[in-house]
C-alpha positions in Angstrom: 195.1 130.1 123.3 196.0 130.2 119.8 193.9 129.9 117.2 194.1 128.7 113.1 193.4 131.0 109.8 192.2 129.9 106.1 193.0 132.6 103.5 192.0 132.3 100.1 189.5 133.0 98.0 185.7 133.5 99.3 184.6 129.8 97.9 187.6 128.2 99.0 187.8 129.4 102.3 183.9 129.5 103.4 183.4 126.3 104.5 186.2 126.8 106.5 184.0 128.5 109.0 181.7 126.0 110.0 185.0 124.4 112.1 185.5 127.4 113.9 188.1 128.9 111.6 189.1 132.3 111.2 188.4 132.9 107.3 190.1 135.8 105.4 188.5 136.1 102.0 191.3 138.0 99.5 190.3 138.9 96.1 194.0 138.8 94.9 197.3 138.2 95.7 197.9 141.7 96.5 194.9 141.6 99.1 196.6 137.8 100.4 199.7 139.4 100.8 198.4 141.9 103.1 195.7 139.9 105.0 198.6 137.4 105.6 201.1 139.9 107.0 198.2 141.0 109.2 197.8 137.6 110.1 200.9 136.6 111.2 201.3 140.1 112.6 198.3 139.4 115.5 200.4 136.8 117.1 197.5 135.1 117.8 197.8 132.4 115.5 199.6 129.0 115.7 198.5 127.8 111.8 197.7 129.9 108.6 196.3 127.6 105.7 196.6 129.4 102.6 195.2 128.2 99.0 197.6 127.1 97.1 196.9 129.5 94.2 197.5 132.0 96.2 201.1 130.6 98.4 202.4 129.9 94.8 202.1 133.5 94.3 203.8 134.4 97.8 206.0 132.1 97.8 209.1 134.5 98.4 207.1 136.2 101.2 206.1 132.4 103.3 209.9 131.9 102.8 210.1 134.7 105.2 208.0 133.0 107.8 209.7 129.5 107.2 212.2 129.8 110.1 209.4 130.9 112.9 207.8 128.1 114.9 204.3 130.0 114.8 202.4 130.7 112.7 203.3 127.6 110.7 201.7 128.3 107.3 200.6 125.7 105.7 199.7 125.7 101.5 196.4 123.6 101.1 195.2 122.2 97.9 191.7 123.8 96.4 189.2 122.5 93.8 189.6 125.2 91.5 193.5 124.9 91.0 195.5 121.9 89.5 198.9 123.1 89.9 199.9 120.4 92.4 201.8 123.4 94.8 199.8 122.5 97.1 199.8 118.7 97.1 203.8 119.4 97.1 204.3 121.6 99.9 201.6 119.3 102.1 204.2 116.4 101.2 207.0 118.0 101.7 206.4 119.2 104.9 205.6 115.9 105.6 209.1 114.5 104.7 210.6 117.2 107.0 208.5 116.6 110.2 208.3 112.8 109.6 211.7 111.5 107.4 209.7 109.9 104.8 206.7 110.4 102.6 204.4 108.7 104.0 201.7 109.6 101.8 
């Protein structure tokens, strides 16, 4: 059975836990880029959530994984950043699965 990832940054991604998530805490984007090739590596997951500070970083590097049905990795929006990356790619990836925004 597969299972889901959170990577991000400790505070962000602790919480994360207490649904049964596997949480991988990265200092920077350097350590993100790496737990997230390990990640999708494993074949053992079927989502990766990744802060959106963090996918706007590794952008070019998700783009990689865009084609492959699993691990679908998915930006998430956090407290601590207001750039709206993540707001956009959750809506945008709603348009493509759905047709529409329907949020």
């Amino acid at each position: 059975m597969y299972k889901i990832a959170v990577l991000g940054k400790r505070a962000d991604v602790l919480g994360f836990m207490a649904l049964g998530f596997r949480v991988e805490a990265a200092a920077d984007s350097e350590e993100a880029s790496r737990r997230l090739r390990s990640l999708v590596g494993s074949g053992e997951f079927a989502v990766v959530f990744i802060c959106e500070d963090y996918a706007a970083s590794l952008k070019d590097e998700i783009e990689k994984y865009s084609d492959n049905v699993i691990p679908a990795i998915i930006p998430i929006p956090t407290a601590g950043a207001d750039s709206g990356y993540g707001m956009k790619a959750v809506t945008d990836s709603v348009i493509r699965a759905v047709g529409a925004d329907v949020l």
